[in-house]
C-alpha positions as CSV (number, residue, x, y, z in Angstrom):
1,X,129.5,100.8,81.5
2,X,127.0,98.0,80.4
3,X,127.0,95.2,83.2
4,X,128.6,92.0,81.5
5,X,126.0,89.2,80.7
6,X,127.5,86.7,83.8
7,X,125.3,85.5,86.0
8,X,125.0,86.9,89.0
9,X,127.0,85.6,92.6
10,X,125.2,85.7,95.5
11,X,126.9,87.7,98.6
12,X,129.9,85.6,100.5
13,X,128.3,84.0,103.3
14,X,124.5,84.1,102.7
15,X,122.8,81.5,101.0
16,X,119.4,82.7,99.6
17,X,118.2,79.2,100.1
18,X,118.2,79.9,103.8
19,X,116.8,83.0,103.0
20,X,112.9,84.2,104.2
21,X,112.3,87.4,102.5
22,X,108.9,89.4,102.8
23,X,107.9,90.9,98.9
24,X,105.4,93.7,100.3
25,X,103.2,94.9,97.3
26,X,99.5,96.5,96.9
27,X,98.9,99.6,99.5
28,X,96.7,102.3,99.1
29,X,98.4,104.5,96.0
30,X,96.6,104.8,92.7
31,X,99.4,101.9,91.7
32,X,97.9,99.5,93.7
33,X,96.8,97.0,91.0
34,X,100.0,97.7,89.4
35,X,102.0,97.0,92.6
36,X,100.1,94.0,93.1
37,X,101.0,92.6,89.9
38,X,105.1,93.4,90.4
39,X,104.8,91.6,94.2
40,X,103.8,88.8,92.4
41,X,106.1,88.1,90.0
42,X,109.0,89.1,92.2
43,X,107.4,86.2,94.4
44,X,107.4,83.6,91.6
45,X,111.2,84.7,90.6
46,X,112.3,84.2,93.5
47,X,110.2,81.1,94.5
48,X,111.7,79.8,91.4
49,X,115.4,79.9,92.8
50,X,114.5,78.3,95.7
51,X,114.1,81.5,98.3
52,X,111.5,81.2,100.3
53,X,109.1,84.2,99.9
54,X,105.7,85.0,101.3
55,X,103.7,87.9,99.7
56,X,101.9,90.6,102.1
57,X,100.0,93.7,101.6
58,X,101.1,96.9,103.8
59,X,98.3,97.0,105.9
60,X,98.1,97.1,109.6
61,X,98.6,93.6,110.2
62,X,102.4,94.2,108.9
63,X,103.7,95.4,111.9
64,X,102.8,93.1,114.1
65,X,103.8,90.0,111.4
66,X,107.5,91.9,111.5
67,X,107.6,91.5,115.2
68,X,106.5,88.3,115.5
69,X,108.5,86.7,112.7
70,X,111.0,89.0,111.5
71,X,112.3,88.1,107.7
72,X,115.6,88.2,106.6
73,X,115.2,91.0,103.9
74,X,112.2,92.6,102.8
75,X,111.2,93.6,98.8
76,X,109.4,96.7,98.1
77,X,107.2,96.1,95.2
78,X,104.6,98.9,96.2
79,X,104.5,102.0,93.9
80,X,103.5,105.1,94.5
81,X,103.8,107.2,98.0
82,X,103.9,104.1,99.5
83,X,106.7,102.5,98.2
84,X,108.8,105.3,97.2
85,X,107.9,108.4,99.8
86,X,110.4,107.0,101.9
87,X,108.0,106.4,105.1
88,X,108.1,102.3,104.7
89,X,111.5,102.4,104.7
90,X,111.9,104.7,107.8
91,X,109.5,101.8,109.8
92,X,111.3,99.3,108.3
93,X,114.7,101.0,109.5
94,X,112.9,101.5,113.2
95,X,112.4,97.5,113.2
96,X,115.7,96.8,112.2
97,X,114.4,94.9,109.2
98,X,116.4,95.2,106.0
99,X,115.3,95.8,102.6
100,X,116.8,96.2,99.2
101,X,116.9,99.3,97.8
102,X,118.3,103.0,98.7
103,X,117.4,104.0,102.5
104,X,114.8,106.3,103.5
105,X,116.5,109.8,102.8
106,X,117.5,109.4,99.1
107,X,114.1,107.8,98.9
108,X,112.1,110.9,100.0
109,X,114.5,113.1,97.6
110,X,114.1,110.9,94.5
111,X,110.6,111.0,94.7
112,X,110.1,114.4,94.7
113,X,110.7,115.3,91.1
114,X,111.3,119.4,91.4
115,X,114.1,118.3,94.3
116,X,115.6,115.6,92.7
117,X,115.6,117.7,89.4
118,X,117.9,120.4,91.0
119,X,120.2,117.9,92.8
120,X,120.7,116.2,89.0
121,X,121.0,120.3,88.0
122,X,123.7,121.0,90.9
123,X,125.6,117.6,90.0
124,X,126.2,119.1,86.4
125,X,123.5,115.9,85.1
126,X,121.1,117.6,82.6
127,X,117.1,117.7,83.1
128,X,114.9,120.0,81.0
129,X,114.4,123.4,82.6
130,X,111.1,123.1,85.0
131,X,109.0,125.0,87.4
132,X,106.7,123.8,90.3
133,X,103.7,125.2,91.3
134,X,101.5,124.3,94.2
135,X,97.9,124.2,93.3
136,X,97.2,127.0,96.2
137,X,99.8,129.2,94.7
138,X,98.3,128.2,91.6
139,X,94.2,130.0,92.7
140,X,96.2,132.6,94.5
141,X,98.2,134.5,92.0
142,X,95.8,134.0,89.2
143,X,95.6,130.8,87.1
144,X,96.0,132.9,83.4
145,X,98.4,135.2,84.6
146,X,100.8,132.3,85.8
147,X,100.3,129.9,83.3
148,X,101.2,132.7,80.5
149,X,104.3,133.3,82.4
150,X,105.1,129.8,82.5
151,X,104.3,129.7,78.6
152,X,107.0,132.5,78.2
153,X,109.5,131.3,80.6
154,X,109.7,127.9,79.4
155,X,108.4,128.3,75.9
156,X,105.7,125.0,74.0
157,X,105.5,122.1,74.3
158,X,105.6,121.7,77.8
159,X,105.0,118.5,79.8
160,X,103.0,118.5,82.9
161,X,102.7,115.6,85.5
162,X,102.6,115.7,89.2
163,X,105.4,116.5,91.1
164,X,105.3,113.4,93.2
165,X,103.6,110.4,91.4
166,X,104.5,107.4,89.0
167,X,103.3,105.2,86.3
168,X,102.1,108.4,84.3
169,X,99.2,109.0,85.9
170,X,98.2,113.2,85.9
171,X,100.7,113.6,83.1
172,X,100.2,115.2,79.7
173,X,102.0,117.0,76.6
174,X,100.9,120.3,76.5
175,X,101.4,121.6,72.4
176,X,99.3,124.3,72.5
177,X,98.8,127.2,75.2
178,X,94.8,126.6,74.9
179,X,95.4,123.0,76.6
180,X,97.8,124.2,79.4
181,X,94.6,124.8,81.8
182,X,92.8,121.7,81.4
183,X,96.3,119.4,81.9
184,X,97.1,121.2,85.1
185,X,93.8,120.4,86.4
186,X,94.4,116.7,85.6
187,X,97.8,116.9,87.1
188,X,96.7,118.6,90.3
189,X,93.6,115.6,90.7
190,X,96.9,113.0,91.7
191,X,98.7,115.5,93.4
192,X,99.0,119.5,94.8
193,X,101.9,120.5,93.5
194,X,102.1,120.1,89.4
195,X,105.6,119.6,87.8
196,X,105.7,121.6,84.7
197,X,109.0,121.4,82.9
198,X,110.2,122.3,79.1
199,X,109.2,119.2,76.7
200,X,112.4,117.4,75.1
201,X,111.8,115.3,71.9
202,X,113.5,112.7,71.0
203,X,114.1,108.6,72.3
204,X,112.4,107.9,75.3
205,X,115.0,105.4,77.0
206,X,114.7,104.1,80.7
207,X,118.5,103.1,81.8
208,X,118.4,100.4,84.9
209,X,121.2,100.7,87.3
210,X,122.1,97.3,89.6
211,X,124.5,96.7,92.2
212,X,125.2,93.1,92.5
213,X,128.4,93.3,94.9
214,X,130.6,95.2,92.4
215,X,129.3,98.7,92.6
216,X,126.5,100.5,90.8
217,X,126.2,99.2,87.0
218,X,124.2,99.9,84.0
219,X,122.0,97.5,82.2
220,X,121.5,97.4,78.4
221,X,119.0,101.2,77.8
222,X,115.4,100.4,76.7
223,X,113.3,101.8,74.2
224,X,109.9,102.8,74.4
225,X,108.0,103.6,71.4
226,X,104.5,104.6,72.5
227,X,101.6,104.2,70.0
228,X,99.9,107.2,70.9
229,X,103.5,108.8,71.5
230,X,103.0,109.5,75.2
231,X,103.8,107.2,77.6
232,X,101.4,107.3,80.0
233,X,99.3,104.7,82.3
234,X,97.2,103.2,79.4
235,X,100.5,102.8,77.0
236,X,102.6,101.5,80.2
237,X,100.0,98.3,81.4
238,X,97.6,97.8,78.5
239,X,99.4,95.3,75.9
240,X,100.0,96.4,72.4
241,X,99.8,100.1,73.4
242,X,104.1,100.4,73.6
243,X,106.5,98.5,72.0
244,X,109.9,98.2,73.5
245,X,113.3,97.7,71.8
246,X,116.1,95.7,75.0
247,X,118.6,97.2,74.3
248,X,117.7,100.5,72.6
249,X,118.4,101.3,69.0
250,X,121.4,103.9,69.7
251,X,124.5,104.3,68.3
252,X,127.7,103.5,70.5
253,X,128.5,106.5,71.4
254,X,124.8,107.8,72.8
255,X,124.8,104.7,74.3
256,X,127.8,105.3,76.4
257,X,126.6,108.6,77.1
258,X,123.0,107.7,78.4
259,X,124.8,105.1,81.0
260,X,127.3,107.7,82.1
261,X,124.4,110.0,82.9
262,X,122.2,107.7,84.5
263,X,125.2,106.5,86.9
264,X,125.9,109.8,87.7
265,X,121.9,110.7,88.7
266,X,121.7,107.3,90.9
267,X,124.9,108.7,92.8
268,X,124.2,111.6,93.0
269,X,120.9,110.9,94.2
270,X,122.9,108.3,97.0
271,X,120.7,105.5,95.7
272,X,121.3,102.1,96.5
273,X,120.5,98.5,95.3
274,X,118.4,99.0,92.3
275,X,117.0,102.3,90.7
276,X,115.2,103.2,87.1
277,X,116.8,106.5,85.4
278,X,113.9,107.8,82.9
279,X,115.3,109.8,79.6
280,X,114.9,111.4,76.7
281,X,117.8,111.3,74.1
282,X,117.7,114.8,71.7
283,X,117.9,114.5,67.9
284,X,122.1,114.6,68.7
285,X,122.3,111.5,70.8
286,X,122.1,114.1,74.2
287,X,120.7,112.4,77.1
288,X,118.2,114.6,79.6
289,X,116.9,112.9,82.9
290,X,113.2,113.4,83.4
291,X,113.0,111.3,86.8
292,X,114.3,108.1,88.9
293,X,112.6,105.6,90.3
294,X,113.7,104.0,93.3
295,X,111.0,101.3,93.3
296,X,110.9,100.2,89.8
297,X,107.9,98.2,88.4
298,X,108.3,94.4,87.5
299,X,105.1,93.5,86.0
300,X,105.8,92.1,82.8
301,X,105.5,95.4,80.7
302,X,108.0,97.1,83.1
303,X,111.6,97.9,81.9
304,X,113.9,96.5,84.6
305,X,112.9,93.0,83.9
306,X,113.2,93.7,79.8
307,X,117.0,95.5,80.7
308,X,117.8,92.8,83.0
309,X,116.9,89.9,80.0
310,X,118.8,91.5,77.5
311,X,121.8,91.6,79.8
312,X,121.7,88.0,79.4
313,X,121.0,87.8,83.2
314,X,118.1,85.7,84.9
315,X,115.6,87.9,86.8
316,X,115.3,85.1,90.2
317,X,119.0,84.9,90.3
318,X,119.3,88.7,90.1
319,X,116.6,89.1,92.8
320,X,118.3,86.4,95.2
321,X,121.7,88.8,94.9
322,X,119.8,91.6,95.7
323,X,117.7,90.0,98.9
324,X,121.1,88.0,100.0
325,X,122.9,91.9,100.0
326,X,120.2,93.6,101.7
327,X,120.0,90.4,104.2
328,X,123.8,90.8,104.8
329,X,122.8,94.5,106.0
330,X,120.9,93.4,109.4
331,X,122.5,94.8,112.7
332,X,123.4,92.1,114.7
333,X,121.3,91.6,117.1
């Protein structure tokens, strides 16, 4: 169900006023200007509700700042490998600092879109039917003889995008066989292994899932209406290029149907904190996951600050829950 527009409490015990959390953003990933961009609006949030916050890039002087000054809870604003591959959070875990969001393991599953998809697929959660293909496989068994198997198998349009990767970058809708060549070659320059799965149409709705002390809850679905009809980099962070309706324009029923299923694909996933389930809602209200993003984006274009506004909610005071929780996680020492 929709979360209910109360503000948010933060964890018995902590006060995020006490509070010195670490908002890493930037790194190395092609999302690095857009990471840079979420870190510091996180830090201004949560500046703004009196936690104190310090900004810093994950670079090698990070290790050594964790050890000398541990912080209370760290905020992963990277995107990308970076952020969402899991490997931060596995160092973060061997310094015993804690950090909101899902742990290392369900980090490394959601971001790798062909696993996650059949974890959604085992769970009963529907996805569009897909198929990965590494790029070596790819020049080994003959580019037109496994792209015309693909076409035949999963019928057009199909949509193509990397099989690890955010933000759009790589992907493409591919409406004609002719253009299925050229789009896996853009896929494969931002990763080797190109996700190719069966194109839904419909609503493209992203459904934000919080846990503020209660247990995993939805906020209001978004919209995204595209101009060019894809939502890629350019129509994510260039304004006027999307235009977003918080919450979406769905009927009551498809609403409760598009929560339900993005609950179910953040547990089944065992995510934790905060995640972003990415749909597409069929011309009979039938939601299909396409992915899930453990490190949403919170620039102010991204959806999780849009769904966490038209929960009636304020974004600092839902930030200082979240950093009090993960706080409330450290081992004692």
């Amino acid at each position: 169900m929709a979360v209910s527009p109360a503000a948010p409490t933060p964890v018995t015990g902590s006060s995020t006023d006490e509070l010195h959390v670490l908002v890493l953003a930037g790194g190395l990933s092609y999302e690095r200007d857009v990471s840079l961009r979420s870190g510091r609006r996180v830090l201004d949030a949560l500046r703004a509700v009196g936690v104190e916050a310090e900004l810093r890039d994950a670079d090698v002087a990070l290790l050594p700042a964790l050890t000398a000054d541990p912080p209370d809870a760290v905020v992963i604003a990277l995107h990308g490998a970076t952020g969402e591959d899991g490997s931060l959070r596995g160092v973060l875990d061997l310094c015993d600092v804690p950090y909101v969001g899902c742990d290392a393991r369900s980090s490394r599953l959601a971001w790798d879109k062909p696993s996650a998809k059949a974890v959604l697929r085992e769970a009963g959660i529907p996805t569009p039917d897909w198929v990965a293909l590494p790029h070596d496989r790819f020049s080994e068994l003959g580019a037109v003889a496994v792209l015309d198997r693909i076409v035949d198998r999963l019928g057009l349009p199909l949509m193509v995008k990397p099989a690890q990767g955010g933000s759009g970058l790589g992907a493409a809708v591919v409406r004609e066989a002719a253009s299925l060549p050229a789009a896996m070659v853009g896929c494969f320059a931002y990763d080797q292994t190109a996700l190719v799965e069966r194109y839904v149409p419909g609503m493209d709705v992203a459904v934000s899932v919080l846990d503020l002390g209660e247990g995993p809850q939805a906020m209001p679905p978004v919209e995204i209406v595209p101009r060019n009809g894809v939502y890629d980099y350019a129509a994510r962070y260039t304004a006027g290029r999307t235009t977003w309706h918080a919450p979406a324009r769905l009927d009551a029923s498809a609403t409760a149907r598009v929560t339900e299923v993005a609950l179910a694909a953040h547990t089944a996933l065992g995510l934790r904190d905060v995640s972003r389930v990415d749909l597409i809602v069929d011309a009979e209200g039938q939601p299909h996951v396409l992915e899930v993003n453990v490190s949403p984006g919170m620039t102010e274009t991204s959806l999780l600050p849009l769904a966490i506004q038209a929960a009636g909610l304020d974004f600092g005071r839902v930030l200082g829950t979240l950093v009090s929780r993960a706080a409330g996680r450290r081992r004692p020492s």
